[in-house]
C-alpha positions in Angstrom: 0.0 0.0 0.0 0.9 3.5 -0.9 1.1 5.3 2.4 0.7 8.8 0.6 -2.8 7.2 -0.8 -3.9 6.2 3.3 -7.1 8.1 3.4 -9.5 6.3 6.1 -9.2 4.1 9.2 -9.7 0.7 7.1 -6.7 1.3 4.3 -4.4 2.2 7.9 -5.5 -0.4 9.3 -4.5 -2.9 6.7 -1.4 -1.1 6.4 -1.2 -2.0 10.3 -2.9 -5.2 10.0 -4.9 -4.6 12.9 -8.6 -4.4 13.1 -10.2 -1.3 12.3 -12.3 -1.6 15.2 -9.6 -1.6 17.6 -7.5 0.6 15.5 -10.5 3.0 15.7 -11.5 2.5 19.7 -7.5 3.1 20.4 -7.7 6.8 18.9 -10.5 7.5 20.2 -9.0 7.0 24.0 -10.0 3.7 24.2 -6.6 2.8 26.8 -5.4 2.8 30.2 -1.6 3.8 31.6 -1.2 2.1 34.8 1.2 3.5 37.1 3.4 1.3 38.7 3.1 3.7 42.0 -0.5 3.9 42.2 -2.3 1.0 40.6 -1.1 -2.5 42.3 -3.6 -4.2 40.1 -4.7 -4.5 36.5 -7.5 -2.1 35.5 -10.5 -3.6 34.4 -11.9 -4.5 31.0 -8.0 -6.2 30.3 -9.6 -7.6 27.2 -10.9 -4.6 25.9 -8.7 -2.4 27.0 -5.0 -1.4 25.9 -2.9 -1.8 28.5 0.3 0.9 29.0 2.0 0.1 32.1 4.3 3.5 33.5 7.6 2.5 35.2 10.1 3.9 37.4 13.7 2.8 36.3 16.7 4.4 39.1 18.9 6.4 37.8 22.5 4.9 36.9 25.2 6.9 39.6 22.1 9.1 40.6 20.8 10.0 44.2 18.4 6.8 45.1 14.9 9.3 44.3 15.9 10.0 41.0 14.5 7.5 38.4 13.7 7.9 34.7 9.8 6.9 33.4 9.5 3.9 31.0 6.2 3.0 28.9 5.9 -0.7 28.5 2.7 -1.8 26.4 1.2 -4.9 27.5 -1.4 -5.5 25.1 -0.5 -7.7 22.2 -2.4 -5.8 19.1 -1.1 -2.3 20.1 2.1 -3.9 20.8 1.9 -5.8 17.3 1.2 -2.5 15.8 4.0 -0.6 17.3 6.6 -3.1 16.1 5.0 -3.3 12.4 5.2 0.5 12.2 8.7 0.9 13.6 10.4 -2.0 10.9 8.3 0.0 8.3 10.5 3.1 9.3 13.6 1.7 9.6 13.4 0.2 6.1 12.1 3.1 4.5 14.0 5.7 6.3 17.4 6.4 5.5 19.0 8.3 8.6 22.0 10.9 8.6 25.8 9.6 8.6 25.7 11.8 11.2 23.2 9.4 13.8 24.8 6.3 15.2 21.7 6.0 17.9 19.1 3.6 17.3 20.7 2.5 13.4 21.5 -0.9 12.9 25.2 -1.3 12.3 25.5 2.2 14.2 26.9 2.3 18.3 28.9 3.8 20.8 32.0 2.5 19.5 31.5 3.9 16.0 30.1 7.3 17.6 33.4 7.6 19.2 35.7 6.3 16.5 34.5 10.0 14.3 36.2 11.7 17.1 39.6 10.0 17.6 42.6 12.3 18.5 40.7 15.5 17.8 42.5 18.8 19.3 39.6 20.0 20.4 35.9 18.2 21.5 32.7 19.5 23.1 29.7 17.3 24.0 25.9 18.8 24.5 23.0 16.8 26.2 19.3 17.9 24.7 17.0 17.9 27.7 14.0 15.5 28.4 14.8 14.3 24.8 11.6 12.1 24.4 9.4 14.1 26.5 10.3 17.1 24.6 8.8 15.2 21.2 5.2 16.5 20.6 2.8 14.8 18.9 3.0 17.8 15.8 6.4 17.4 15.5 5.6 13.2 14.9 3.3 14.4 12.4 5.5 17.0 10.8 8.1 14.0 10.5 5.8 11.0 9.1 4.7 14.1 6.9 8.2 14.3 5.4 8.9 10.3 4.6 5.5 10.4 3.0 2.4 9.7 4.8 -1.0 10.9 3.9 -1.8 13.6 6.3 -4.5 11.3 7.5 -2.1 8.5 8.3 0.3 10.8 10.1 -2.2 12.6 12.3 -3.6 9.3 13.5 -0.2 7.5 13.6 0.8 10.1 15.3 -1.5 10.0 18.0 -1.0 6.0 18.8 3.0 6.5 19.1 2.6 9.3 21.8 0.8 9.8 25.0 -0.1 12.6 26.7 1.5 14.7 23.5 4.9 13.3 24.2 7.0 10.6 22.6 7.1 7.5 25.3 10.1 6.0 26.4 9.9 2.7 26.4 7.7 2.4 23.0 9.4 0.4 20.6 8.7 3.2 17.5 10.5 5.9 20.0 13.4 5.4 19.0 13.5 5.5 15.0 10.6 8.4 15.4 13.0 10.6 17.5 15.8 10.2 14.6 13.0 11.1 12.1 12.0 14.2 14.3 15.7 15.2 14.4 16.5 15.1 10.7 16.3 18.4 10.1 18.5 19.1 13.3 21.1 16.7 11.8 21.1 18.1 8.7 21.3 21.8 10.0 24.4 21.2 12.4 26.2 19.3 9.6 26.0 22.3 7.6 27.4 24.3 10.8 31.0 21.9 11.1 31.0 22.3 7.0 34.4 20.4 6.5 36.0 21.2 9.6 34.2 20.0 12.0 32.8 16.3 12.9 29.0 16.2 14.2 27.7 13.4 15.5 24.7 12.3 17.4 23.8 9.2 19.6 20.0 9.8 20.7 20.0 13.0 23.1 24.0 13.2 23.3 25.3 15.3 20.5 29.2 15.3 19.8 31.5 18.0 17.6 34.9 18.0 16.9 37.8 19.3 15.2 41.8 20.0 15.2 41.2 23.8 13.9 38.0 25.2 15.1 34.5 24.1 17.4 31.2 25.5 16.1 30.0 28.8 18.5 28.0 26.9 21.1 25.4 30.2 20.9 24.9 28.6 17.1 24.7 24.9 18.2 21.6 26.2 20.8 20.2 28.6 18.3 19.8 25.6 15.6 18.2 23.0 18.4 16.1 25.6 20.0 14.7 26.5 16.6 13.2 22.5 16.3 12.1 23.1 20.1 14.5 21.4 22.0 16.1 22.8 24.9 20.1 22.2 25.6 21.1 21.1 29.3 23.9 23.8 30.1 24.8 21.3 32.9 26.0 18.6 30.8 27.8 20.6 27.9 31.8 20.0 28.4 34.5 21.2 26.5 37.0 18.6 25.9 41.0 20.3 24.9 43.7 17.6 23.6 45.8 17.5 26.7 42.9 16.4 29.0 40.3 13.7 29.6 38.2 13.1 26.2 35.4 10.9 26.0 32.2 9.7 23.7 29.9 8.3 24.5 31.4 6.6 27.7 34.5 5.7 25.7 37.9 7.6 25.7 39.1 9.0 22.2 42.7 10.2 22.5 44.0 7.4 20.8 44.0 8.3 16.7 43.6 4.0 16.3 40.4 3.1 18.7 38.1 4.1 21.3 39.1 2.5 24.2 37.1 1.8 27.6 37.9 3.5 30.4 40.8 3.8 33.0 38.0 3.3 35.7 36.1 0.5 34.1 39.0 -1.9 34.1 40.5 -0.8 37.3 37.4 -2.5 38.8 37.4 -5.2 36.3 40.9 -5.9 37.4 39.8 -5.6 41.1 37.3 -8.0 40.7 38.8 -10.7 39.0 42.0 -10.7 41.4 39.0 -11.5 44.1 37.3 -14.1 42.2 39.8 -16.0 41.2 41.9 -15.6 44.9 38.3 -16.5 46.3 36.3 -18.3 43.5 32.6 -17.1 42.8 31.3 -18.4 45.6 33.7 -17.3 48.4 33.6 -14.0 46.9 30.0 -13.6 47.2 29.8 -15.3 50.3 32.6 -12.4 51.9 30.8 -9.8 49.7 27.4 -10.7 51.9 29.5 -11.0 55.1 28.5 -15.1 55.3 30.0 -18.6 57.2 30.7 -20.9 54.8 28.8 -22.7 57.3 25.7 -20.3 57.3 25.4 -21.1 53.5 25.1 -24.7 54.3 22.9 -24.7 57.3 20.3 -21.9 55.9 18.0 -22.6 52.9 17.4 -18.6 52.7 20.9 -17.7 52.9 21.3 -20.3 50.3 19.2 -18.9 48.0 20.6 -15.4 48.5 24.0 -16.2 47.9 23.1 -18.1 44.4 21.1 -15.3 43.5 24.1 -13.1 43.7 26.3 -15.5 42.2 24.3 -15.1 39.2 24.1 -11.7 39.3 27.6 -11.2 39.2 28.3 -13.3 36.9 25.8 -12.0 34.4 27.1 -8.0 35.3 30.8 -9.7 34.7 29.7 -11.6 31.6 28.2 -8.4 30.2 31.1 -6.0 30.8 33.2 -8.5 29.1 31.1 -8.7 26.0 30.9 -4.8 25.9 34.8 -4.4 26.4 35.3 -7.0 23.9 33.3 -5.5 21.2 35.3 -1.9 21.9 38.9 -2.9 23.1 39.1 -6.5 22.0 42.9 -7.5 22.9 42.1 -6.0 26.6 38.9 -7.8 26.9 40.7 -11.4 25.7 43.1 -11.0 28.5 39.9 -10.2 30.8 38.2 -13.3 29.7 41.0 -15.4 29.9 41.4 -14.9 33.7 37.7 -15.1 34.1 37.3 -18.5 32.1 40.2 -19.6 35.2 37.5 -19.0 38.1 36.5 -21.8 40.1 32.9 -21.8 41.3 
């Protein structure tokens, strides 16, 4: 189906494949958000009803009140419907060379790898990224790929809530690199050819051995689309000091490489493991008897509960520092494959 032709709730629908009804019941309001902190139990008419449940994720390094809001839909045909859509877009969309968030074959290794060795590097955050996504500025995007104003009014409504893009919603993130195409395109003119620009989701990177971008131009350009910079977060980044993208170090003009910090405690807690093996070490990390573990059931359980967790946050460290800074990470894994249980 043409999606410029989409002219009534049937053709979207079978451009969906959902069922009109439901399609139709949907825009009309026809769902519930239930909020982790105030609804313990499903709200009624589950059948009926679409389902969007609101969670509180903590914060990474943050004060233990700070958490960020996730949407997670929990009913199958809306869910079905999201998923369709967002494959839809990210075969038919064609992003900048610029984004390396939310691309396939595009991540924080080959975000960084643009900036390697640069003399000078400055980083800016956009603010409430996703919340900061209205529902015209969906429709103003959809509009631009080709939708029927119809189908990007309407589409537009089922991919936000409340007027804002959800986090959480699987068509979020290809949507928000849709909605920032003009942005992309705009601060790509700005660099011209001495500048790099890059952008992974709401983190947007610049640099150069000869001259940055006016950071007065940078805001002027993002506040024009209606985002809003978070002064807070912007850093400037000389050659000479500690330069990082995207969580990854760049003054090496080869590779991005992980962090001093990151394999400090790597190293610290593999010289433990293998001194202590896994369980030892979790048993001293929970203050534990060898003989508690063996005369409590609980205590049991609670110790290979954490076994597993540290092995999974170990296990996924590794796979992350081998897909950056493979020779380090081999050496890592060797002395981890060595680790008695």
């Amino acid at each position: 189906m043409n999606i410029s032709n989409i002219s009534n709730f049937r053709q979207l629908a079978n451009f969906l494949r959902c069922d009109d009804n439901f399609l139709e019941a949907h825009l009309l309001g026809n769902y519930q958000i239930w909020d982790q902190r105030q609804i313990e139990t499903l709200p009624e008419n589950w059948d009926n009803t679409s389902i969007i449940k609101k969670l509180y994720l903590r914060k990474k390094g943050k004060v233990s009140n700070s958490y960020r809001e996730v949407y997670s839909v929990r009913t199958d045909t809306l869910n079905d419907i999201l998923k369709g859509l967002s494959t839809f877009l990210k075969e038919s969309h064609q992003p900048s060379t610029a984004v390396h968030g939310y691309v396939q074959g595009m991540n924080i290794r080959t975000n960084a790898e643009a900036h390697l060795a640069k003399r000078y590097l400055l980083s800016v955050d956009i603010s409430n990224f996703f919340e900061s996504i209205t529902m015209d500025m969906v429709e103003k995007a959809l509009l631009q790929v080709g939708f029927s104003r119809f189908s990007a009014q309407n589409l537009s409504k089922i991919v936000t809530i409340n007027n804002f893009l959800p986090p959480g919603f699987s068509t979020s993130p290809i949507i928000s690199n849709l909605v920032l195409k003009n942005v992309d395109e705009e601060l790509i003119k700005l660099c011209d050819k001495d500048c790099i620009y890059t952008r992974y989701a709401d983190d947007l990177y610049f640099s150069s051995n000869i001259m940055l971008p006016q950071l007065e131009d940078i805001t002027a350009i993002v506040s024009d689309s209606g985002f809003t910079l978070n002064s807070q977060k912007t850093k400037y980044m000389p050659r000479g000091g500690k330069q990082y993208v995207t969580g990854l170090t760049v003054f090496d003009h080869i590779r991005p490489r992980v962090t001093k910090k990151i394999k400090r405690n790597m190293r610290l807690e593999l010289h433990y493991l293998l001194k202590y093996g896994l369980r030892g070490h979790t048993l001293r990390k929970l203050n534990y008897s060898i003989a508690q573990y063996e005369a409590d059931i609980n205590i049991k359980l609670q110790v290979e509960a954490e076994i597993k967790t540290i092995h999974n946050r170990i296990t996924g460290w590794l796979r992350f520092m081998n897909s950056v800074e493979r020779p380090t990470a081999q050496k890592f894994i060797a002395q981890y494959n060595k680790i008695s249980l």
